[in-house]
Biopython code that builds the backbone (N, CA, C, O; Angstrom):
import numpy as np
from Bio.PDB.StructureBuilder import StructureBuilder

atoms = [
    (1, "UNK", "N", (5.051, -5.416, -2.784)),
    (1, "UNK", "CA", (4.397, -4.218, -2.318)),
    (1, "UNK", "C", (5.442, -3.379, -1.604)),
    (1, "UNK", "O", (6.348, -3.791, -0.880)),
    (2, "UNK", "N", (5.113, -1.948, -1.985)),
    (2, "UNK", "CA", (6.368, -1.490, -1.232)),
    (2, "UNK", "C", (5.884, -0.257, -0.644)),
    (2, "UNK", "O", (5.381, 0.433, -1.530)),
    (3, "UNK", "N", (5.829, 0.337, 0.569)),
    (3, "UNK", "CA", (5.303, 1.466, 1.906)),
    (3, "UNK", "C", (6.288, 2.263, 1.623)),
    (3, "UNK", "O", (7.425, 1.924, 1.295)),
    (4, "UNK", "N", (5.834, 3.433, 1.755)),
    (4, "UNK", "CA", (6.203, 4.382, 2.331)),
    (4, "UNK", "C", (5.196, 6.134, 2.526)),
    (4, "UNK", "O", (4.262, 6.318, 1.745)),
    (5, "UNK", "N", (5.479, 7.068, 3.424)),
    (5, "UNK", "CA", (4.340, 8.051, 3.956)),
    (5, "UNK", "C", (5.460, 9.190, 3.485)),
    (5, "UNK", "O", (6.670, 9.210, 3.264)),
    (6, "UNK", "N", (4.194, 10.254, 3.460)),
    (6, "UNK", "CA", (4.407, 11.213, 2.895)),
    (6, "UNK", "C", (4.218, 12.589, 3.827)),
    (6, "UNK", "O", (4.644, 13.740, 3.726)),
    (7, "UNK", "N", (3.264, 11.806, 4.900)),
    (7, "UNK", "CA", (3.001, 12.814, 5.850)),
    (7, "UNK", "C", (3.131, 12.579, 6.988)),
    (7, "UNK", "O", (3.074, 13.529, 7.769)),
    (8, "UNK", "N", (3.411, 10.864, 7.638)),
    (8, "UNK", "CA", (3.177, 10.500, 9.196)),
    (8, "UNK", "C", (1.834, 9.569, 9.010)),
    (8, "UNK", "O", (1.903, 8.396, 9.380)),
    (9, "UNK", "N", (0.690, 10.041, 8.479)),
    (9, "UNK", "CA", (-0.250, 9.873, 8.759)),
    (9, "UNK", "C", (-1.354, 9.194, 7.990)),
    (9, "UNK", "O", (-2.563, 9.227, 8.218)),
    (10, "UNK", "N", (-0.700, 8.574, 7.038)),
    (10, "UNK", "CA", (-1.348, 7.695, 5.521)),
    (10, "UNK", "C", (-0.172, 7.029, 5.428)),
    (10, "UNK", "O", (0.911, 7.505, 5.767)),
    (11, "UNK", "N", (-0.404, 5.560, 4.824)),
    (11, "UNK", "CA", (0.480, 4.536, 4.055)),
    (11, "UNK", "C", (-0.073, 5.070, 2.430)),
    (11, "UNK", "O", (-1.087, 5.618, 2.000)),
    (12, "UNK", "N", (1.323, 4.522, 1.793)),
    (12, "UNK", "CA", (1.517, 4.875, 0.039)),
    (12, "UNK", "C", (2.039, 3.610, -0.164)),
    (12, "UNK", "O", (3.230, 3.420, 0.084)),
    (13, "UNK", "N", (1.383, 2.774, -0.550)),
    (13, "UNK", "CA", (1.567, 1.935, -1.548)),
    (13, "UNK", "C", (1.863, 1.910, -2.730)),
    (13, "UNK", "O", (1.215, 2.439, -3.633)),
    (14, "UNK", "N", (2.957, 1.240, -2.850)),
    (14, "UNK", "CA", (3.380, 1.007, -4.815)),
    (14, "UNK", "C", (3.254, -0.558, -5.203)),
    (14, "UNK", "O", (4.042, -1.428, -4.830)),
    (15, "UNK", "N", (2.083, -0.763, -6.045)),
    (15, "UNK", "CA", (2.354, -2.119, -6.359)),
    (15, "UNK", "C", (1.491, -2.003, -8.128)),
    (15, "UNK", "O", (1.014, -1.146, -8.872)),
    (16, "UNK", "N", (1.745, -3.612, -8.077)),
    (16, "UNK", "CA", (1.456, -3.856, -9.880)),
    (16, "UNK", "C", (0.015, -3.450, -10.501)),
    (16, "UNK", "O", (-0.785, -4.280, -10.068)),
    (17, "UNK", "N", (-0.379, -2.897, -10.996)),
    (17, "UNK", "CA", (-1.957, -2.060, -10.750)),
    (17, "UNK", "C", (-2.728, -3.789, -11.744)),
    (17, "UNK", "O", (-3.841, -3.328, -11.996)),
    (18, "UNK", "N", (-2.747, -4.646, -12.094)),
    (18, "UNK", "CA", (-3.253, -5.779, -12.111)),
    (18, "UNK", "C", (-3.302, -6.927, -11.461)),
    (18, "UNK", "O", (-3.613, -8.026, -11.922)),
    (19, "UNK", "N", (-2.790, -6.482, -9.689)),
    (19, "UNK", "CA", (-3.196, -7.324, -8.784)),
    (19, "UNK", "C", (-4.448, -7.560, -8.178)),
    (19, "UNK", "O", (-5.384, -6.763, -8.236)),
    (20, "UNK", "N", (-4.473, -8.610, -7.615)),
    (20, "UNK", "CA", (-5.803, -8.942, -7.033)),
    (20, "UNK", "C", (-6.020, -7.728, -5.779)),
    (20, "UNK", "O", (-7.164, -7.358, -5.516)),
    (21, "UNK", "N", (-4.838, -7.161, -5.051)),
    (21, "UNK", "CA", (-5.311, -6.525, -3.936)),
    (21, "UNK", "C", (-5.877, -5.302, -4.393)),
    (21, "UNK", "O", (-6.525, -4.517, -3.702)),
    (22, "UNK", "N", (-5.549, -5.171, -5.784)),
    (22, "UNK", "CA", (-6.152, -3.628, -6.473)),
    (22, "UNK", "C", (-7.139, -4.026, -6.970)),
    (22, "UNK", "O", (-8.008, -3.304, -6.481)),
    (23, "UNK", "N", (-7.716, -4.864, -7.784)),
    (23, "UNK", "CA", (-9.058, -5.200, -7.666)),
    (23, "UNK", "C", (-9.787, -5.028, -6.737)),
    (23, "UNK", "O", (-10.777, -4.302, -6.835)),
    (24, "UNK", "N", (-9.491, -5.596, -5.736)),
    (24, "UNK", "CA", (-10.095, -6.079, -4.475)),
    (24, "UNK", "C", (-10.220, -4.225, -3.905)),
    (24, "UNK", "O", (-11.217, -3.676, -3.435)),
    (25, "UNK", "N", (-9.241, -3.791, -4.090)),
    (25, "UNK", "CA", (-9.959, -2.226, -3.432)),
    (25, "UNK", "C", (-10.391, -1.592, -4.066)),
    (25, "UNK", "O", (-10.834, -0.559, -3.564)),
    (26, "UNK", "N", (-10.500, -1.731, -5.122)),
    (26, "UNK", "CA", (-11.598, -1.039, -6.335)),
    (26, "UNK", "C", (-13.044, -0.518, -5.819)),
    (26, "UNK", "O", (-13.716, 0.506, -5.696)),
    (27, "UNK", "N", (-13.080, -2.779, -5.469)),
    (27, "UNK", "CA", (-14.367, -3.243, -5.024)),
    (27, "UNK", "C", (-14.894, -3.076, -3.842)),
    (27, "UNK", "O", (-16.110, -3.025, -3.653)),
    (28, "UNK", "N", (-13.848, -2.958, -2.768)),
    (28, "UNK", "CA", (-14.420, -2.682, -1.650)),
    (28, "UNK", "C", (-13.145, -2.183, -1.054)),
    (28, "UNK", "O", (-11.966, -2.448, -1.290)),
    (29, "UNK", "N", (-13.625, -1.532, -0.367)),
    (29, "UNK", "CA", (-11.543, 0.102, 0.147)),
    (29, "UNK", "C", (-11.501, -0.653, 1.352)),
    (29, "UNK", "O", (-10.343, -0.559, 1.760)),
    (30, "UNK", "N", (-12.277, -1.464, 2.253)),
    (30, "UNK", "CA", (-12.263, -1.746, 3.640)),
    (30, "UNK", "C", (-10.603, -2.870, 3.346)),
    (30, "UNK", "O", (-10.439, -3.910, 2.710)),
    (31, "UNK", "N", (-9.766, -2.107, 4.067)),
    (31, "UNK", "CA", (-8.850, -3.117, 4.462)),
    (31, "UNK", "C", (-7.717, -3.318, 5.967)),
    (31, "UNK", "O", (-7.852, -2.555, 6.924)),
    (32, "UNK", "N", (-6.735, -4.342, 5.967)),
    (32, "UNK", "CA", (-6.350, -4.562, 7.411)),
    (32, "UNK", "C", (-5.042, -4.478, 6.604)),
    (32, "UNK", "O", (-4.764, -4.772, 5.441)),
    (33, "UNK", "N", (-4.165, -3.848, 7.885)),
    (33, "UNK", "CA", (-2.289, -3.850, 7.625)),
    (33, "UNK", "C", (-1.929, -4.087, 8.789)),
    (33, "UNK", "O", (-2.529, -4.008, 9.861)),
    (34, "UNK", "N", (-0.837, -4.407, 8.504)),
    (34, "UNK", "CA", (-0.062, -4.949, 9.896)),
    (34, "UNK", "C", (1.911, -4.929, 9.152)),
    (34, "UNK", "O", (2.475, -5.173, 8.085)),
    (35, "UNK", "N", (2.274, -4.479, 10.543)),
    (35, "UNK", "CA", (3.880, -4.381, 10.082)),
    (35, "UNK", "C", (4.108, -5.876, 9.896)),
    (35, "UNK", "O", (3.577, -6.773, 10.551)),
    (36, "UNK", "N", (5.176, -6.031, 8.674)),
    (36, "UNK", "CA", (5.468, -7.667, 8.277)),
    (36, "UNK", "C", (7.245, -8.031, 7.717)),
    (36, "UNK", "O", (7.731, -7.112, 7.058)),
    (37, "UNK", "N", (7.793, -8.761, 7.853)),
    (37, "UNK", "CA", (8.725, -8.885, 7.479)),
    (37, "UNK", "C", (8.815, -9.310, 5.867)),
    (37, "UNK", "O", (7.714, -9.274, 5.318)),
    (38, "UNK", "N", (9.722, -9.633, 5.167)),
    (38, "UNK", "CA", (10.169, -9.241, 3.655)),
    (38, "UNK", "C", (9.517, -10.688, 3.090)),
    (38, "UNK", "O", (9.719, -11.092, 1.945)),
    (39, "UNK", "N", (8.671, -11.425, 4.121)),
    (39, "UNK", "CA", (8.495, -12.667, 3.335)),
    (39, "UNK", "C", (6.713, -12.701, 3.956)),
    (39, "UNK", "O", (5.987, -13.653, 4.242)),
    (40, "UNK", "N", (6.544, -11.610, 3.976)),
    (40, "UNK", "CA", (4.788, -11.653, 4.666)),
    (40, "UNK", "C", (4.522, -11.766, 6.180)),
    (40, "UNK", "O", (3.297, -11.811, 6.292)),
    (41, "UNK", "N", (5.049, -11.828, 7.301)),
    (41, "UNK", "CA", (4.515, -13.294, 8.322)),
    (41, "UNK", "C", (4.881, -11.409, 9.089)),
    (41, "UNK", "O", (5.730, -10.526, 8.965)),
    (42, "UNK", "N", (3.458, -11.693, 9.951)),
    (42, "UNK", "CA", (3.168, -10.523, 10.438)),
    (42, "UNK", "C", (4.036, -10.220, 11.289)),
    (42, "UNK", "O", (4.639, -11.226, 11.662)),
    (43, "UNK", "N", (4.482, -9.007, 11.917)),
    (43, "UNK", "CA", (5.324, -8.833, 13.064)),
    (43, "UNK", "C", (4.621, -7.614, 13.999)),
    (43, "UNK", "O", (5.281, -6.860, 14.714)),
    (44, "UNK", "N", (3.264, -7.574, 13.865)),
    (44, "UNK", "CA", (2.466, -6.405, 15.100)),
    (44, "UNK", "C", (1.158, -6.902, 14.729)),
    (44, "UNK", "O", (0.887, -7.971, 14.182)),
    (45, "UNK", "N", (0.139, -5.672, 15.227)),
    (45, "UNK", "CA", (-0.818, -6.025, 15.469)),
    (45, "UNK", "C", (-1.770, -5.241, 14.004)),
    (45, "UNK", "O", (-1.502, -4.196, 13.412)),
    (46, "UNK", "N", (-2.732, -6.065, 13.803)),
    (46, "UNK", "CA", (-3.568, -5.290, 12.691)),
    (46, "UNK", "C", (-4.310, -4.293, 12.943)),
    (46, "UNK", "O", (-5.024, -4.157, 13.936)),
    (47, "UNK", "N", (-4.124, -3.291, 11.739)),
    (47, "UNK", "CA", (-4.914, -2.270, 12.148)),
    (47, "UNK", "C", (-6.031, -1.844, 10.653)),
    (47, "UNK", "O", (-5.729, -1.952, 9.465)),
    (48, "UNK", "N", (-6.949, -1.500, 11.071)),
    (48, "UNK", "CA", (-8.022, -1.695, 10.202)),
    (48, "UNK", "C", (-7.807, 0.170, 9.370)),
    (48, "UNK", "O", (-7.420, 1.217, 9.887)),
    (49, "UNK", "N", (-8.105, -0.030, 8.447)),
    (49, "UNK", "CA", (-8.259, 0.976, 7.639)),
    (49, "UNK", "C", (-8.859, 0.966, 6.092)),
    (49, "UNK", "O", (-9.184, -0.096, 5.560)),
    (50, "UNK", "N", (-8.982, 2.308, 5.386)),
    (50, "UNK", "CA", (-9.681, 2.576, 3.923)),
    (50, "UNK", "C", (-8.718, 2.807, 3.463)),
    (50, "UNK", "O", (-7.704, 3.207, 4.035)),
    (51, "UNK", "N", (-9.016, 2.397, 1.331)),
    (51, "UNK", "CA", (-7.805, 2.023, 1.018)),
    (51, "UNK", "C", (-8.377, 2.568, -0.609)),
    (51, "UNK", "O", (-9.432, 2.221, -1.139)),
    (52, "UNK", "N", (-7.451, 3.405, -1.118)),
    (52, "UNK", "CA", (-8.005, 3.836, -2.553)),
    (52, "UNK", "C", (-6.746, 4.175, -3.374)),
    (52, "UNK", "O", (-5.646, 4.544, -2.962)),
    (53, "UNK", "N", (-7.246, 3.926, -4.857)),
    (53, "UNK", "CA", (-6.077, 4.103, -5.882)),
    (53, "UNK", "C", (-5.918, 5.423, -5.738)),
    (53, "UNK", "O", (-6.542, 5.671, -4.706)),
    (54, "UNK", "N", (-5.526, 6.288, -6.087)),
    (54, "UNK", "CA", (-4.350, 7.413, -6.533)),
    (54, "UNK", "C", (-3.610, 7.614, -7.373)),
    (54, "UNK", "O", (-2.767, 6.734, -7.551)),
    (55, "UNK", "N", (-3.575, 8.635, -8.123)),
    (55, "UNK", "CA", (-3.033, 9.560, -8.580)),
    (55, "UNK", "C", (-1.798, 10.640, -8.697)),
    (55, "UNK", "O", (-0.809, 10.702, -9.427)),
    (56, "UNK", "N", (-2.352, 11.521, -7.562)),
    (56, "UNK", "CA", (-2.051, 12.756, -7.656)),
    (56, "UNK", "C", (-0.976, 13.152, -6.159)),
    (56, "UNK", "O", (-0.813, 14.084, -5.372)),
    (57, "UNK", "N", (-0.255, 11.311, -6.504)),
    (57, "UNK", "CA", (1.039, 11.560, -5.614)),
    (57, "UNK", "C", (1.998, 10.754, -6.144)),
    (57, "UNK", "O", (1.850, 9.580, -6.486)),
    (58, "UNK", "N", (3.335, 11.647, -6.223)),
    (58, "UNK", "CA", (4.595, 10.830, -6.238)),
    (58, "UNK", "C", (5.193, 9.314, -5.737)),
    (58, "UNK", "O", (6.382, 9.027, -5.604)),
    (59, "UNK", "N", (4.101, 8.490, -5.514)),
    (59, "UNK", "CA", (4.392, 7.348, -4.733)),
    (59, "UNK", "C", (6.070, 6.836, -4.735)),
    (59, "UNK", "O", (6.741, 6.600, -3.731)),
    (60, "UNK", "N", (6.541, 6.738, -6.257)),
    (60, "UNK", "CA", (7.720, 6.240, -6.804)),
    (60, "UNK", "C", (8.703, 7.031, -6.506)),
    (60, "UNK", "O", (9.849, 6.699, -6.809)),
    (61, "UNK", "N", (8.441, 8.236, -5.851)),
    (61, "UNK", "CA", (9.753, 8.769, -5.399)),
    (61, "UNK", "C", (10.036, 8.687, -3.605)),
    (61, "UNK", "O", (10.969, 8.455, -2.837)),
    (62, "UNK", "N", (9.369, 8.848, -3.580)),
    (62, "UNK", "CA", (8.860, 8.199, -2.165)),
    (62, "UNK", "C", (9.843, 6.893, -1.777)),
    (62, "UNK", "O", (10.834, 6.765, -1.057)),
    (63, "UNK", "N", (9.184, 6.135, -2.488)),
    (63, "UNK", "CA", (9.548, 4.493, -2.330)),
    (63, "UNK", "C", (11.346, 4.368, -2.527)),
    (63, "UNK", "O", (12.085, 3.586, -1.929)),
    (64, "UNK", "N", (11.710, 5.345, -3.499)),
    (64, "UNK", "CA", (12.895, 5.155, -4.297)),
    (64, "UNK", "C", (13.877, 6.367, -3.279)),
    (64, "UNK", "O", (15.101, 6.258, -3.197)),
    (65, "UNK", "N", (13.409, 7.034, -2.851)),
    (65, "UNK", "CA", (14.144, 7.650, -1.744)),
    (65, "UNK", "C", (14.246, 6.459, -0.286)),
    (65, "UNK", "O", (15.372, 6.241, 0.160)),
    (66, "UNK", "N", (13.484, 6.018, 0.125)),
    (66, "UNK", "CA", (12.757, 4.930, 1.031)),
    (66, "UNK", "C", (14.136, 3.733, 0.967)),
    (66, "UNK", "O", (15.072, 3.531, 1.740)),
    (67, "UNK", "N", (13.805, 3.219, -0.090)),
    (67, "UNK", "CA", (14.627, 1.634, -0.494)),
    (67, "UNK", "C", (15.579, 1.926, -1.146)),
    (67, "UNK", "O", (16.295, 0.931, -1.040)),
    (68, "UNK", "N", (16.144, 2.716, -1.835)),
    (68, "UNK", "CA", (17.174, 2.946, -2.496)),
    (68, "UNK", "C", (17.539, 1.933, -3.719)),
    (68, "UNK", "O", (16.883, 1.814, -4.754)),
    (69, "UNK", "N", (18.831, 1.169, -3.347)),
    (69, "UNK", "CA", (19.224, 0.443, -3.939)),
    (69, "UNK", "C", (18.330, -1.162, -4.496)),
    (69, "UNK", "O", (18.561, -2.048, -5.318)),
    (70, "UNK", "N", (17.186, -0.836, -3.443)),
    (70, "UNK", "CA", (16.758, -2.159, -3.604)),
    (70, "UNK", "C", (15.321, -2.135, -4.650)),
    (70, "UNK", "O", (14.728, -3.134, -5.058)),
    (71, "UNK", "N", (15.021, -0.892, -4.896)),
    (71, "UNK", "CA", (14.302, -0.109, -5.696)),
    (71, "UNK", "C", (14.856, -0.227, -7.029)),
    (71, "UNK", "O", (14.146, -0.288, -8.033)),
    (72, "UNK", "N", (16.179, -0.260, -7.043)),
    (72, "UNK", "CA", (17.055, -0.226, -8.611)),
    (72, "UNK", "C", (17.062, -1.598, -8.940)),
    (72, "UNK", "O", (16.813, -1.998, -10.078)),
    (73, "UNK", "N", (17.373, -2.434, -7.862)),
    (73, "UNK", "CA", (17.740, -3.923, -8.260)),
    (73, "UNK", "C", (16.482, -4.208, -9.304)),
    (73, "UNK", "O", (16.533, -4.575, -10.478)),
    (74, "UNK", "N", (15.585, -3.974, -8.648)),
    (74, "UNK", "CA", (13.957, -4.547, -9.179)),
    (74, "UNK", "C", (13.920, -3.968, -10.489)),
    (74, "UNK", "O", (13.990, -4.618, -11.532)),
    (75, "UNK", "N", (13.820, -2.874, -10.411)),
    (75, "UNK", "CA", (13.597, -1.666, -11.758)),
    (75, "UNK", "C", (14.645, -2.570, -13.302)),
    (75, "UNK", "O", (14.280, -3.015, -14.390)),
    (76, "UNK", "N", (15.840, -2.494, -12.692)),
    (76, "UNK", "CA", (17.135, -3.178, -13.833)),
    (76, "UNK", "C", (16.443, -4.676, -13.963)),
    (76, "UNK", "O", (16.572, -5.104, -15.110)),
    (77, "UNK", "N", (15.728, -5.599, -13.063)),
    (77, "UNK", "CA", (16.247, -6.814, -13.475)),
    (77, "UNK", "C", (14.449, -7.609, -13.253)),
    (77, "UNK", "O", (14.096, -8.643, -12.685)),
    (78, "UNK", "N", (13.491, -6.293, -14.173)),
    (78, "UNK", "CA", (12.283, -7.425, -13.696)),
    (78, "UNK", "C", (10.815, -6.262, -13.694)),
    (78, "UNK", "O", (9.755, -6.426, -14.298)),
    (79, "UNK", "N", (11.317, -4.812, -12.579)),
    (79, "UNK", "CA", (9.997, -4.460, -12.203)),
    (79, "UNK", "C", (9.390, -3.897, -13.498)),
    (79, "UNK", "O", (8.240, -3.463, -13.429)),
    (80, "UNK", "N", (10.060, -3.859, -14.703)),
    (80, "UNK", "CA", (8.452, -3.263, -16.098)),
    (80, "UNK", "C", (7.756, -3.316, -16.092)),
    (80, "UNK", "O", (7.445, -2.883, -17.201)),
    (81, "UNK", "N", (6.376, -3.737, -15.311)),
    (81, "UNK", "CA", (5.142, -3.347, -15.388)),
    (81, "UNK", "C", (3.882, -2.398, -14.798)),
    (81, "UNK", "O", (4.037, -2.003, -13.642)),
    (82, "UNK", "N", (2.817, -2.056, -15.397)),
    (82, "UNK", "CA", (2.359, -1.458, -15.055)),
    (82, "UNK", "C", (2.209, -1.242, -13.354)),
    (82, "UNK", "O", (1.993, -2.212, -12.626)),
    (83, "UNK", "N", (2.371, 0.350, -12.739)),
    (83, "UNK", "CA", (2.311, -0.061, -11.211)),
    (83, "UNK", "C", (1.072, 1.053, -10.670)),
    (83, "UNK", "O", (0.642, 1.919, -11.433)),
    (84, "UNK", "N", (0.772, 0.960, -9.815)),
    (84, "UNK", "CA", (-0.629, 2.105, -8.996)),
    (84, "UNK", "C", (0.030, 2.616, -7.718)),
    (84, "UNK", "O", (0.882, 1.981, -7.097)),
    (85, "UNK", "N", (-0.510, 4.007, -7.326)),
    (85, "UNK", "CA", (0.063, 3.865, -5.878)),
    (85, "UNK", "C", (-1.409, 3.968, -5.586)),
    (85, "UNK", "O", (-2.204, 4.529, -6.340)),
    (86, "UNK", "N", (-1.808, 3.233, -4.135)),
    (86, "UNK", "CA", (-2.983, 2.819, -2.961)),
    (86, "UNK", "C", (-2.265, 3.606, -1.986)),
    (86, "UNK", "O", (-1.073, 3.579, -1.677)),
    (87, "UNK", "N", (-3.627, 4.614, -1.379)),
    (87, "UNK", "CA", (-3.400, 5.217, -0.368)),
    (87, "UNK", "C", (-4.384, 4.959, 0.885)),
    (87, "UNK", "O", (-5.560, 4.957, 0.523)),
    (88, "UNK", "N", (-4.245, 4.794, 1.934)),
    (88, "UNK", "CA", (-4.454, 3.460, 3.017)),
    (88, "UNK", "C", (-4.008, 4.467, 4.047)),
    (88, "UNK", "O", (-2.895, 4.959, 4.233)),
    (89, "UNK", "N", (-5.470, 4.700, 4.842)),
    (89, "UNK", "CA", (-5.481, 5.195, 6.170)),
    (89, "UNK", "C", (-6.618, 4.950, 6.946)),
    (89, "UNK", "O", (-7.736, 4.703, 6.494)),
    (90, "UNK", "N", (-6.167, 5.059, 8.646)),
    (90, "UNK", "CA", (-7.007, 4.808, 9.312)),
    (90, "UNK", "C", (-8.329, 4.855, 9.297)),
    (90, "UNK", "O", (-8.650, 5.958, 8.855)),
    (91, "UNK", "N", (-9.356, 4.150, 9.584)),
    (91, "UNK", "CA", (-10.838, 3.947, 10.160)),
    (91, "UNK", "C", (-11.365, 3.412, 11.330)),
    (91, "UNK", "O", (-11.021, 2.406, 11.951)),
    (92, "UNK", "N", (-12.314, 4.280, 11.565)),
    (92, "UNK", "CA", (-12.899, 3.861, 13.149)),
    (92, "UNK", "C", (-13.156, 1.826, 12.637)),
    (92, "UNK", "O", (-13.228, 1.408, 11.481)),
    (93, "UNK", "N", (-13.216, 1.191, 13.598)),
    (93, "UNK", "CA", (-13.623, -0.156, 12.926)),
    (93, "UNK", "C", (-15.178, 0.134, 13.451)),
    (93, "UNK", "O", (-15.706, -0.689, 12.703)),
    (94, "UNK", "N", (-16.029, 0.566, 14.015)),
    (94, "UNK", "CA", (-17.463, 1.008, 13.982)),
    (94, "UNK", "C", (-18.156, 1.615, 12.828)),
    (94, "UNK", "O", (-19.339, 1.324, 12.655)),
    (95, "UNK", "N", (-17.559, 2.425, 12.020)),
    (95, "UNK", "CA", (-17.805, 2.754, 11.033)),
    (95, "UNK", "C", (-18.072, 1.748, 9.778)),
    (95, "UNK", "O", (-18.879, 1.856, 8.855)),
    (96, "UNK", "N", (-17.088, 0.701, 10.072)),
    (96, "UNK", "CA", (-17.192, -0.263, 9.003)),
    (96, "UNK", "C", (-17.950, -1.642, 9.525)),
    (96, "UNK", "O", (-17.952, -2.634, 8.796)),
    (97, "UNK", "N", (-18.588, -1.655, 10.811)),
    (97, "UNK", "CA", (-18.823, -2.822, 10.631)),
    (97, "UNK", "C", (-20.248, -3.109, 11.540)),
    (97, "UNK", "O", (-20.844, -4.145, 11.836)),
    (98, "UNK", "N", (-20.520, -1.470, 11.866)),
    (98, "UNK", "CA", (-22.071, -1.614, 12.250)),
    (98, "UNK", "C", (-23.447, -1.782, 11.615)),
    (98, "UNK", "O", (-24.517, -1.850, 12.220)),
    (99, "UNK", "N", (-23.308, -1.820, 10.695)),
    (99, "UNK", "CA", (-24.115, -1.743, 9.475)),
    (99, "UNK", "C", (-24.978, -0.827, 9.215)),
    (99, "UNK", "O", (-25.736, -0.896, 8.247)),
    (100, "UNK", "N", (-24.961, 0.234, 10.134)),
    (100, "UNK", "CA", (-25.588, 1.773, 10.212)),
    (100, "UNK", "C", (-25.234, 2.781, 8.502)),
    (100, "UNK", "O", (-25.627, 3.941, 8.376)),
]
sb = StructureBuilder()
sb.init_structure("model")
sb.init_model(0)
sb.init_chain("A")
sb.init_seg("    ")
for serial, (resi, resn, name, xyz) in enumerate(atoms, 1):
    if name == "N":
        sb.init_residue(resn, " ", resi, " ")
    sb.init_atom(name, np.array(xyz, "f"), 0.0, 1.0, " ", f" {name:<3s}", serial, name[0])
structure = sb.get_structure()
């Protein structure tokens, strides 16, 4: 999975559009992020937010301005498959979990 913003104020996700986490927000957008190091294992605190596929943004240039070289490694030696960008921003957690 690979972050990067476009405005400050939304996460842009680039990942394989036949993962489970894209399923999974298909089905339901409610999700949690948290800053993490390159092998998962959290390094802050979670923060709750809505989470939907997209379109009608450059995610891949983004990312490839973002990571650079490490963007190419993948691309040359592996990343060919289909990818989505998920766009992921804040929510009150009341909104999602009062059942109102």
């Amino acid at each position: 999975m690979w972050v990067a913003s476009d405005d400050g104020r939304r996460l842009l996700v680039w990942t394989g559009a036949s993962t489970w986490k894209v399923k999974r927000i298909r089905r339901d957008p409610r999700v949690f992020v948290a800053k993490s190091n390159y092998r998962g294992r959290e390094r802050g605190p979670r923060l709750e937010g809505r989470a939907r596929v997209v379109d009608d943004v450059d995610v891949k240039k983004l990312i490839r301005e973002k990571y650079g070289w490490q963007l190419r490694l993948l691309e040359r030696f592996g990343g060919g498959g289909a990818s989505v960008a998920v766009e992921v921003q804040g929510s009150p957690v009341s909104d999602t979990t009062s059942g109102v």
